[in-house]
C-alpha positions in Angstrom: 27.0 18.5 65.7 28.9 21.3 67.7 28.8 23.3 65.0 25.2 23.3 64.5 24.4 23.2 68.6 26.5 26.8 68.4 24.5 28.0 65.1 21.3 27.1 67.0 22.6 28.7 69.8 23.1 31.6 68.0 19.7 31.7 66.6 17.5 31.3 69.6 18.4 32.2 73.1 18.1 29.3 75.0 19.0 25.4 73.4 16.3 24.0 72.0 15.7 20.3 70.2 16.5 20.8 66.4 14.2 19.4 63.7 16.6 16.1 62.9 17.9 15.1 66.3 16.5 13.1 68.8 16.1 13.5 72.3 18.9 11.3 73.3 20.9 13.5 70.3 19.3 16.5 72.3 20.3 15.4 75.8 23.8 14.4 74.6 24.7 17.8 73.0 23.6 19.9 76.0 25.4 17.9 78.7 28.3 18.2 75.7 27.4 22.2 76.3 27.7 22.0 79.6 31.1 20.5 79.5 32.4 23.3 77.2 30.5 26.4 79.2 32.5 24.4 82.4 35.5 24.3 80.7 35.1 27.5 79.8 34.6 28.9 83.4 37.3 26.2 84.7 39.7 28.3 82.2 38.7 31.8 83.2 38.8 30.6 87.0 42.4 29.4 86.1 42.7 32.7 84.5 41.4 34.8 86.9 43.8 32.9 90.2 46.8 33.2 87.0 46.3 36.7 87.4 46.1 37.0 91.1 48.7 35.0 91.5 50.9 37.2 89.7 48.7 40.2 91.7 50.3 38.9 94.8 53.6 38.1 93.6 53.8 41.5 91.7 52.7 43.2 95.5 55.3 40.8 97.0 58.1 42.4 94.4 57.2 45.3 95.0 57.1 45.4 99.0 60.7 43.3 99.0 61.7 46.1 96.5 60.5 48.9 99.5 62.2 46.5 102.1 64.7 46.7 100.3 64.8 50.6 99.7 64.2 51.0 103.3 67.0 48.8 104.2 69.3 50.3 101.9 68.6 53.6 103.1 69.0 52.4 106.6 72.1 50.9 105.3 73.9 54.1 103.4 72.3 56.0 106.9 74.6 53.9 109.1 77.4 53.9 106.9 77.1 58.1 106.6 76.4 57.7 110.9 79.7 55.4 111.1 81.3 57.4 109.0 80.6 60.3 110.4 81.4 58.8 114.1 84.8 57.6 112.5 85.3 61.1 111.3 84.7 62.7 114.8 86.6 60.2 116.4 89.4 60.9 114.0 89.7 64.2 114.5 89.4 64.1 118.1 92.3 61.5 117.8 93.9 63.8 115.6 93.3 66.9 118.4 94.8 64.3 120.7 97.5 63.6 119.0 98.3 67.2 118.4 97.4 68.0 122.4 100.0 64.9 122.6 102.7 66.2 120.3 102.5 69.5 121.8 102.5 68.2 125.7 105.4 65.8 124.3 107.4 68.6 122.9 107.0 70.7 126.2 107.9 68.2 128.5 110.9 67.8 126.1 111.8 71.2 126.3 111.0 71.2 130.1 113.7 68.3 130.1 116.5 69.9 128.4 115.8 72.9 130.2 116.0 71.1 133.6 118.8 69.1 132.6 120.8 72.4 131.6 119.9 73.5 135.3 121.2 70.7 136.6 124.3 70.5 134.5 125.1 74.4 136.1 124.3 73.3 139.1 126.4 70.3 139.2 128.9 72.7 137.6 128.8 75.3 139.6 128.7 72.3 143.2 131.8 71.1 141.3 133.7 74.5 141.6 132.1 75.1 145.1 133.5 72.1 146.7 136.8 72.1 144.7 136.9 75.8 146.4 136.2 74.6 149.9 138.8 71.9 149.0 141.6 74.1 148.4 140.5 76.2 151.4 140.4 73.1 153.4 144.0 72.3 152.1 145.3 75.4 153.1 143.8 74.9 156.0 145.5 72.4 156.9 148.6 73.9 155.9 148.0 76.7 158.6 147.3 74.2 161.4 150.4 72.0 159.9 152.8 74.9 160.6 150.8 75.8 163.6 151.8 72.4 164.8 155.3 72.6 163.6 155.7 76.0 165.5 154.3 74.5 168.8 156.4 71.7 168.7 159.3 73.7 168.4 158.2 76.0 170.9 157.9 72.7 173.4 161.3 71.6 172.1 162.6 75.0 172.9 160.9 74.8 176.7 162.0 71.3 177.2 165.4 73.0 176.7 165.0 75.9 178.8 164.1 73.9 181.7 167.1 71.3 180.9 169.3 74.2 181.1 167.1 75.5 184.2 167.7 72.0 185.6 171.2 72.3 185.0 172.0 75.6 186.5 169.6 74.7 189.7 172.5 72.1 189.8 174.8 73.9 189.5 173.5 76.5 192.3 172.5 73.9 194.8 175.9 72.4 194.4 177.2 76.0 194.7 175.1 77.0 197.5 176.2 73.5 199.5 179.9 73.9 199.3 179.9 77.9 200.2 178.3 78.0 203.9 175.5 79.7 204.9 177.0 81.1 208.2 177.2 84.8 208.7 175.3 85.4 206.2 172.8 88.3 206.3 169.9 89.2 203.9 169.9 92.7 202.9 167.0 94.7 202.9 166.6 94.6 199.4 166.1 90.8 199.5 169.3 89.8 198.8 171.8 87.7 201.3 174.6 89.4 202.8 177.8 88.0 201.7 176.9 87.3 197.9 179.6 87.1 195.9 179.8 87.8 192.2 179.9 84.4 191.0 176.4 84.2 192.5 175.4 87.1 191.0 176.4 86.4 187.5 174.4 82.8 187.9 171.4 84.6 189.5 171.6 87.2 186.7 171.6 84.4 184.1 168.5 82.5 185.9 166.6 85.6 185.6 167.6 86.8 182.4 166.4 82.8 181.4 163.1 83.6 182.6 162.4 86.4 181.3 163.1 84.8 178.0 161.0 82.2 178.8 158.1 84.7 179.8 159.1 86.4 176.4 158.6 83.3 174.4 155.4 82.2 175.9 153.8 86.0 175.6 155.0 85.6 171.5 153.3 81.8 171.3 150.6 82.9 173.4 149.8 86.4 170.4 150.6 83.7 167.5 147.7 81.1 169.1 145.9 84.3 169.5 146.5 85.3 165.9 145.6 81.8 164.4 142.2 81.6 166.0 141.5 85.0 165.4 142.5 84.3 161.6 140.7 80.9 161.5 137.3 82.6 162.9 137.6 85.5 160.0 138.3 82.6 157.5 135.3 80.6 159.1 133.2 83.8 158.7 134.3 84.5 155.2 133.1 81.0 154.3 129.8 81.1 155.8 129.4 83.9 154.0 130.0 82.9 150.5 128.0 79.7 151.3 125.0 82.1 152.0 125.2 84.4 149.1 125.8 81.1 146.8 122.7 79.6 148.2 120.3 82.7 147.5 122.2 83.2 144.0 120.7 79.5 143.8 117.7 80.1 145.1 117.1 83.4 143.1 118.0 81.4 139.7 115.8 78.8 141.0 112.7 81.0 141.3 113.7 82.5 137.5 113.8 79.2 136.2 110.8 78.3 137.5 109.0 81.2 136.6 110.2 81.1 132.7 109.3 77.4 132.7 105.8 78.4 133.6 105.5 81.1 131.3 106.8 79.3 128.4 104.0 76.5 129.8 101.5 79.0 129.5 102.5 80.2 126.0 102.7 76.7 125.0 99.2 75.7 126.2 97.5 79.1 124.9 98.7 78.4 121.3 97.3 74.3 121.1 94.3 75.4 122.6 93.9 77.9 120.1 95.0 75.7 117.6 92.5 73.1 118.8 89.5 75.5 118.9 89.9 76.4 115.8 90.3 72.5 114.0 87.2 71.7 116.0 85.0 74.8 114.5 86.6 73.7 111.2 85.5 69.9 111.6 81.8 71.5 113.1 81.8 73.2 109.8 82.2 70.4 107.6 80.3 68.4 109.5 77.1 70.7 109.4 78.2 71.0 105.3 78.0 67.1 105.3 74.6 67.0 107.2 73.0 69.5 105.1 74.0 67.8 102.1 73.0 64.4 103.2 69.6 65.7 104.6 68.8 67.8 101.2 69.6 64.1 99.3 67.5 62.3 101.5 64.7 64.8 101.1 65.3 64.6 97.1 65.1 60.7 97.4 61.8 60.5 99.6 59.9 62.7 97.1 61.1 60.8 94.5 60.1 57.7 96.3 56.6 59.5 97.1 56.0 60.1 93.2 57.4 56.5 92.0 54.5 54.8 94.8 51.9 57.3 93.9 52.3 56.1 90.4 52.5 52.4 91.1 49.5 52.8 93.5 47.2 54.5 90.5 48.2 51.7 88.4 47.4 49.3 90.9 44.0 50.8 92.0 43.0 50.7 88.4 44.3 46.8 88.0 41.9 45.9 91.3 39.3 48.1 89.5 39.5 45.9 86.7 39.8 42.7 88.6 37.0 43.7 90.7 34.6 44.2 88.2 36.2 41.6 86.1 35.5 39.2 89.2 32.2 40.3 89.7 30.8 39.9 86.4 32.6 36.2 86.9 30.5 36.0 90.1 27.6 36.6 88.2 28.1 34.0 85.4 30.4 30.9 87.6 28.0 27.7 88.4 28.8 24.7 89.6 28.0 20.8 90.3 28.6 19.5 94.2 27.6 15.8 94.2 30.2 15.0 91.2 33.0 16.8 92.9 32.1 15.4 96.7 32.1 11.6 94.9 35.2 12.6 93.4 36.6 13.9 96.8 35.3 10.7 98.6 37.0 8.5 95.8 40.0 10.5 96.1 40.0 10.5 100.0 39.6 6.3 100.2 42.4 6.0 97.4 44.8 8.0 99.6 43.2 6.1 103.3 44.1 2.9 101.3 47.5 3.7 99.4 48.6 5.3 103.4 47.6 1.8 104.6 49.1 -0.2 102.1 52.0 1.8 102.1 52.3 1.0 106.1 51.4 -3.0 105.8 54.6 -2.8 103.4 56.8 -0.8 105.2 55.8 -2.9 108.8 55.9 -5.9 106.1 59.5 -5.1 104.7 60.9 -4.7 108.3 59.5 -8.0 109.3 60.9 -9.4 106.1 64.3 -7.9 106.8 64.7 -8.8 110.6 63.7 -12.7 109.9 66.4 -12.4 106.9 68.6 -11.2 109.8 67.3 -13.8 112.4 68.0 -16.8 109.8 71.4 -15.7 109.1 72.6 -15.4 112.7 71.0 -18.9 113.3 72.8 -20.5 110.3 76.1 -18.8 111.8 75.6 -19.7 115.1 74.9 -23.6 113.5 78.5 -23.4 111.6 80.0 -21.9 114.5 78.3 -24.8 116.6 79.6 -27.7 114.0 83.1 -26.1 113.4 83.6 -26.4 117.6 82.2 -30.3 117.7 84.6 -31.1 114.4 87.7 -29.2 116.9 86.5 -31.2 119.8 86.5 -34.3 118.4 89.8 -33.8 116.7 91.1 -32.7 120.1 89.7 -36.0 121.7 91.0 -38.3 119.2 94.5 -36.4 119.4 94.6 -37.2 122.9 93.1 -40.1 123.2 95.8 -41.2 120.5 98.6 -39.6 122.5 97.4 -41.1 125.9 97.2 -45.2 124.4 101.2 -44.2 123.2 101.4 -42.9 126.8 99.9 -45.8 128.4 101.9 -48.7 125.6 105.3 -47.2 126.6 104.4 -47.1 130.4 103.5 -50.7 130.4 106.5 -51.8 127.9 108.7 -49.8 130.7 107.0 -51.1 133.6 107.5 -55.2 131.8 111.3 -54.1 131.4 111.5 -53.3 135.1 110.0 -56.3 136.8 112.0 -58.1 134.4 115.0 -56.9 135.2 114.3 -57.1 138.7 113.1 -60.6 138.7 116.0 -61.6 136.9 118.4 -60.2 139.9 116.1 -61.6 142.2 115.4 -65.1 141.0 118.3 -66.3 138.9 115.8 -69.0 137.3 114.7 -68.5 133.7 111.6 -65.7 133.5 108.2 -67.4 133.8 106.5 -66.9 130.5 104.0 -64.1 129.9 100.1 -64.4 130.7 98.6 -65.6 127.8 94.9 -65.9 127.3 92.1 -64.8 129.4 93.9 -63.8 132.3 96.5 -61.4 129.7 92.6 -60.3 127.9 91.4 -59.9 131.8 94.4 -57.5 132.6 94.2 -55.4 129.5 91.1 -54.4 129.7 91.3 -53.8 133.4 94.0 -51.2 132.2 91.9 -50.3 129.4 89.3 -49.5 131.4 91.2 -47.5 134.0 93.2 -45.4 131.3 89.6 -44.6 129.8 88.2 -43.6 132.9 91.1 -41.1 133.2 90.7 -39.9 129.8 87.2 -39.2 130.2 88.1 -37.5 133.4 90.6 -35.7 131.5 88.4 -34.6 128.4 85.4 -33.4 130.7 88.0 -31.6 132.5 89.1 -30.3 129.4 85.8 -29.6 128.2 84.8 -27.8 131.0 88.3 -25.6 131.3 87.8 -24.8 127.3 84.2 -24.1 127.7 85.4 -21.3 130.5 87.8 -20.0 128.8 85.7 -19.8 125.7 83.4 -17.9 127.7 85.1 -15.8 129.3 87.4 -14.8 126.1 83.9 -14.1 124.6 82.6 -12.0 127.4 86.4 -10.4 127.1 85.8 -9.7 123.3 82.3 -8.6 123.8 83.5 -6.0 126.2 86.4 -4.9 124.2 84.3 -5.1 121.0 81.5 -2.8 122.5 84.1 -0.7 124.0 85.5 -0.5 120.7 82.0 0.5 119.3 81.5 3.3 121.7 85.1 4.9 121.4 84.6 4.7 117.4 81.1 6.2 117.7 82.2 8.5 120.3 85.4 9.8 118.0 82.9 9.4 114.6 80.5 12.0 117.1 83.4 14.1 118.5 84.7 14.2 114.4 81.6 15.1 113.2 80.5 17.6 115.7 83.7 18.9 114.8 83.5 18.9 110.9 80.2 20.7 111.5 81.4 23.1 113.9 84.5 23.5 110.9 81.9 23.4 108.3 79.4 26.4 109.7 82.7 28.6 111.0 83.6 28.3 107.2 80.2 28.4 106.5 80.0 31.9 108.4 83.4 33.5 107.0 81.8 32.6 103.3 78.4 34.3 104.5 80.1 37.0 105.9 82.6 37.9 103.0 79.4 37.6 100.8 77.7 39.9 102.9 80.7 42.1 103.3 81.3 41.7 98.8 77.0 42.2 98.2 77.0 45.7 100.5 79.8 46.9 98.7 78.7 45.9 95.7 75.2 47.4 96.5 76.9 50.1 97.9 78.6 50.9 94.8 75.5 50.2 92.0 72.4 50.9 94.2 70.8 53.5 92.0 71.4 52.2 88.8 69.5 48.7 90.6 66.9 50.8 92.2 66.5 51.7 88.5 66.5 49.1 86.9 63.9 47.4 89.7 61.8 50.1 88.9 62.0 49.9 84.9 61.2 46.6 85.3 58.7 46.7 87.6 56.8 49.3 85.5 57.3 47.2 82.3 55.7 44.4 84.2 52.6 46.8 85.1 52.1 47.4 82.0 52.4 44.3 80.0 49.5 42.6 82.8 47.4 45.7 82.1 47.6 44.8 78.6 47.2 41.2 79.6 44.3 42.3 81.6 42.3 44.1 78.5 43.0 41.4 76.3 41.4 39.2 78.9 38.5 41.1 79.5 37.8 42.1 75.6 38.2 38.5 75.2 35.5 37.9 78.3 33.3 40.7 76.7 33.2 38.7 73.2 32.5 35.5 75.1 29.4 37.0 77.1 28.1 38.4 74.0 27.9 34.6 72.6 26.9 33.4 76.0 23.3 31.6 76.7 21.1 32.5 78.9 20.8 29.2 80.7 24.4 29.4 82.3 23.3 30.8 85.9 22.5 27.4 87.2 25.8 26.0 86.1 27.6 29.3 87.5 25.6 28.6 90.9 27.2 24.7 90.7 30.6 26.5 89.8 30.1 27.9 92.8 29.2 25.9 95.1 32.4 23.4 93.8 35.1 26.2 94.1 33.6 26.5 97.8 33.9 22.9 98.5 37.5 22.4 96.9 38.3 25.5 99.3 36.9 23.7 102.2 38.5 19.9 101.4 41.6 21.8 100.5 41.7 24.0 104.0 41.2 20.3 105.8 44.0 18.6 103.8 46.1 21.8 104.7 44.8 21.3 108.6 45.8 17.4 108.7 48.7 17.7 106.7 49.9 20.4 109.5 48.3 17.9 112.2 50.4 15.3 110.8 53.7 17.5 110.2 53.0 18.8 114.2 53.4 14.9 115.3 56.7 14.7 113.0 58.0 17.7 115.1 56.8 16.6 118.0 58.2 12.8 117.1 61.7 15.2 116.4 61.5 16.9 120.0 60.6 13.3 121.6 63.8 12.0 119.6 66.2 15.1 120.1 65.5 14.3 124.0 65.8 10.5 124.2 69.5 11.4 122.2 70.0 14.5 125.3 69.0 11.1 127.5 71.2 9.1 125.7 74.4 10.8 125.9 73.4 11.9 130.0 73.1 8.0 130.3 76.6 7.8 128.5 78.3 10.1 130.1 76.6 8.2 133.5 77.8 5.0 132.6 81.2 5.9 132.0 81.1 7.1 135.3 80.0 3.9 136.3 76.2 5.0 137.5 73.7 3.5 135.3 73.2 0.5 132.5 72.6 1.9 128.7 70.7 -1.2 126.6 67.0 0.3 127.5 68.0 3.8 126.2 69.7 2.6 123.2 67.1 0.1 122.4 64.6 3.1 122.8 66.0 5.4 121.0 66.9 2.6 118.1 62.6 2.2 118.1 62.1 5.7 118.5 64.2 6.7 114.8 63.0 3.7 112.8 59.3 5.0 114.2 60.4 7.9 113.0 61.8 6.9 109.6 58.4 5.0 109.1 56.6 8.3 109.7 59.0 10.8 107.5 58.4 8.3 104.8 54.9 8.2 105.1 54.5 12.1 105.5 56.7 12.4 102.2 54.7 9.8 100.4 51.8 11.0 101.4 52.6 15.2 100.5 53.7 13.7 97.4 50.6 12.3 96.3 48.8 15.5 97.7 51.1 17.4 95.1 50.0 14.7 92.7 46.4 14.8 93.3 46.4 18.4 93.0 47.9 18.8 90.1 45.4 16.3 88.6 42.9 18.3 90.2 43.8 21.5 88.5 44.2 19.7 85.3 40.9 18.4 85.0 39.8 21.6 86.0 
């Protein structure tokens, strides 16, 4: 029946009702038309978004390949600035070095020159002082035998005048034994009557003095002598200690005038040195900079030409596409009302599987928490069961122990009035109560010992139900302190592992950053072209694509009817509403993945709250259960949503892909 619809076709320009068919059989094979000539444009649409599709993703390769160009160059134009900044700084590290080497070897030189000063100097002071130490010594020796010769001279005196003393004696015992009468003095001075004897001693007195005169005259020219010879000596010193010290000061003055020269010389010769490594390194770095800019310049035309090409071949591809598209235009026709009932379909299916998939989840959680409710009750019932079983073995225990208690006190109690009825009454023991009296005082003591053991066991009771309390408040406390110091070290060891994990993390990034630039580095231009071989490879085999596809379009508009404008027009008006309901599913499903982020701020800051209110409560400020039992609702509201969201882009993807499949 196809078969002949097409040969019909082919006949006559518009469908018309064949000779054998009915028009049921008529009605049939045109809607059957209609669903080929759909399929048909539902396979050049798919063709035609196929081929834009790879459009964009060939414009995307092609502007990460010129990102990438750019960054490389940027990349090989840093490395070339750094190195050429590490250059520079190496030479100017190398001209300080050299400026240091030289200042090094001056100063040393300065040094050893200085030190050889000094070494004269200390030298020479050596010689000067061992000089004014022998002149000093002989010095000495002078004044020595100056004192030895004025001691002798007083030794001499003192002698003189003993013998002075002695012949002043000797007159005055003279003069008293020869009398003084008659006696005349002469003119001449003398006394009349002198004798000889006189004479002689008088003679002697005089010749004593004048030897005494003679003596001090001589010491008197020698003291004169000595100081006159110690001022000479004096002089002579001073002297030498002048012309020493302006011998010193001359050298002095020498030195420091040839250290200064040789400075100078020193200082001229790394300065010329220095000039000329830097016009060297300005040389070679010009040399370097001419190169690089003559490389770049050979690389930007060559990038110029490669885009100039690629753009021709891409202004002839949109040519193409344009005209291919707007012979499309021309022909593309659609149905709304089937699509919008498919879209309202589609739309209730997804409203109900959301709900459903909410009335399970909320169901599931209900489920789970009265699972969890049951089995706390059923503990708390064996825990309540196992504690009357221990209480009642604890009361029959004692209430066991108290009766042997009791039946020994009263066995002990008979033995002693016994006893002490026998010492009291020597008469034979009256014979025990018997009957209701004995009945009577048994249950009295019955009765009494229960009382106490009722007493006992509420007392009991009570102190275990205390102490059962308070150990479960205890163990409560410790438990939940036990809880927070396990999640606070599980925190502190994860915060840790992931502080570990992105340092490592970081070190891996930065060696592979540090391997891919050098391997970039070291095979960019055969990449850049490869890229580009394969990029123009990929040009042309779509352009071949592309005039395949549009023979193959030319063929099918040969053997196209004439009645296909209204279902282009439908075509249309379907690919505008799909656009549409797709844009709104795109809106809401952004609407709905702004309330998960929003949900994920609220959550991030009730955790921020959480640990403030932690840290608080450790300091003993604040209670925590509201906070945690907020942020406990807040993540399984959470959870609920994230599944939902997931569920629900899933059967977006889903739906889609039907979508396009039935297209």
């Amino acid at each position: 029946m196809r078969a002949s619809g097409r040969r019909s076709e082919r006949g006559s320009g518009s469908p018309s009702l064949h000779s054998n068919e009915s028009e049921e059989q008529f009605e049939r094979r045109l809607a059957l038309e209609r669903d080929l000539q759909s399929e048909a444009a539902a396979r050049h649409e798919r063709e035609v978004y196929r081929n834009e599709h790879e459009l964009q993703r060939f414009e995307k390769a092609t502007e990460r390949e010129e990102k990438a160009d750019s960054r490389k160059q940027e990349e090989v134009k840093e490395a070339q600035r750094q190195a050429l900044k590490s250059h520079v700084r190496h030479v100017k590290e190398d001209e300080e070095g050299h400026e240091e080497f030289l200042e090094r070897e001056m100063r040393e030189d300065a040094k050893a020159e200085r030190e050889d000063v000094l070494q004269q100097e200390v030298k020479e002071r050596r010689e000067r002082k061992e000089a004014a130490e022998e002149q000093e010594q002989q010095r000495k020796e002078e004044m020595e035998a100056a004192r030895r010769m004025e001691k002798k001279f007083h030794s001499q005196r003192k002698e003189a005048r003993k013998e002075e003393g002695k012949e002043k004696q000797e007159e005055e015992a003279v003069s008293a034994l020869v009398p003084a009468v008659g006696r005349k003095r002469l003119p001449s001075g003398e006394e009349e009557g002198v004798g000889p004897e006189e004479e002689k001693q008088i003679s002697k007195v005089e010749s004593v003095d004048r030897k005494e005169a003679r003596a001090r005259e001589k010491l008197q020219e020698e003291e004169r002598e000595h100081h006159q010879q110690e001022d000479e000596r004096e002089e002579k010193l001073r002297h030498m200690q002048g012309k020493v010290k302006e011998e010193e000061e001359e050298k002095e003055e020498e030195d420091k005038q040839q250290s200064a020269q040789f400075v100078r010389r020193a200082e001229a010769r790394a300065e010329e040195e220095v000039s000329k490594e830097r016009r060297k390194v300005k040389e070679e770095e010009k040399a370097d900079l001419e190169e690089h800019l003559e490389r770049s310049r050979e690389e930007a035309a060559q990038r110029k030409k490669e885009r100039a090409a690629v753009h021709l071949m891409e202004k002839k591809r949109q040519e193409k596409i344009q005209k291919h598209e707007k012979s499309e235009e021309e022909k593309v026709k659609s149905s709304r009302s089937d699509w919008e009932a498919a879209e309202r379909e589609k739309q209730a299916l997804l409203r109900k599987t959301f709900l459903d998939q909410a009335v399970r989840a909320r169901r599931k959680m209900m489920e789970l928490e009265g699972d969890a409710m049951k089995r706390r009750e059923e503990r708390r019932e064996t825990e309540r069961e196992q504690e009357v079983q221990h209480e009642k073995k604890l009361l029959s225990s004692r209430m066991e122990r108290r009766k042997e208690e009791a039946r020994k006190t009263l066995e002990r109690r008979r033995a002693s009035k016994s006893l002490a009825h026998e010492a009291s009454n020597p008469l034979p023991p009256a014979p025990p109560v018997q009957g209701s009296a004995r009945e009577e005082r048994d249950g009295a003591v019955l009765e009494r010992l229960r009382r106490v053991d009722d007493r006992d066991r509420t007392k009991e009771r009570q102190r275990r139900l205390r102490e059962e309390e308070e150990a479960h408040a205890q163990h409560s406390k410790i438990k939940k302190f036990e809880q927070e110091a396990v999640h606070r070290a599980l925190a502190r060891d994860r915060k840790w592992k992931a502080s570990e994990k992105l340092h490592q993390k970081m070190l891996e990034r930065a060696a592979e950053i540090e391997r891919s630039q050098h391997e970039e580095a070291t095979s960019h231009a055969h990449w850049k072209h490869a890229v580009r071989d394969l990029a123009l490879k990929h040009v042309k085999r779509q352009l071949e694509e592309d005039v395949e596809a549009l023979k193959h379009l030319e063929h099918k508009e040969a053997r196209e009817p004439a009645g296909m404008k209204e279902a282009k027009s439908m075509w249309e008006k379907l690919v505008e509403t799909r656009r549409q309901t797709h844009a709104e599913e795109e809106r809401k499903y952004k609407r709905a993945r702004r309330r998960v982020l929003v949900s994920k701020q609220a959550l991030r800051k009730a955790r921020e709250e959480l640990e403030q209110d932690k840290e608080k409560e450790e300091e003993g400020k604040i209670p925590l259960k509201a906070a945690e039992k907020q942020v406990e609702e807040q993540e399984e509201a959470m959870k609920i949503l994230k599944g939902i969201v997931r569920e629900r882009e899933r059967k977006q993807r889903k739906e889609q892909a039907e979508l396009f499949a039935q297209a």
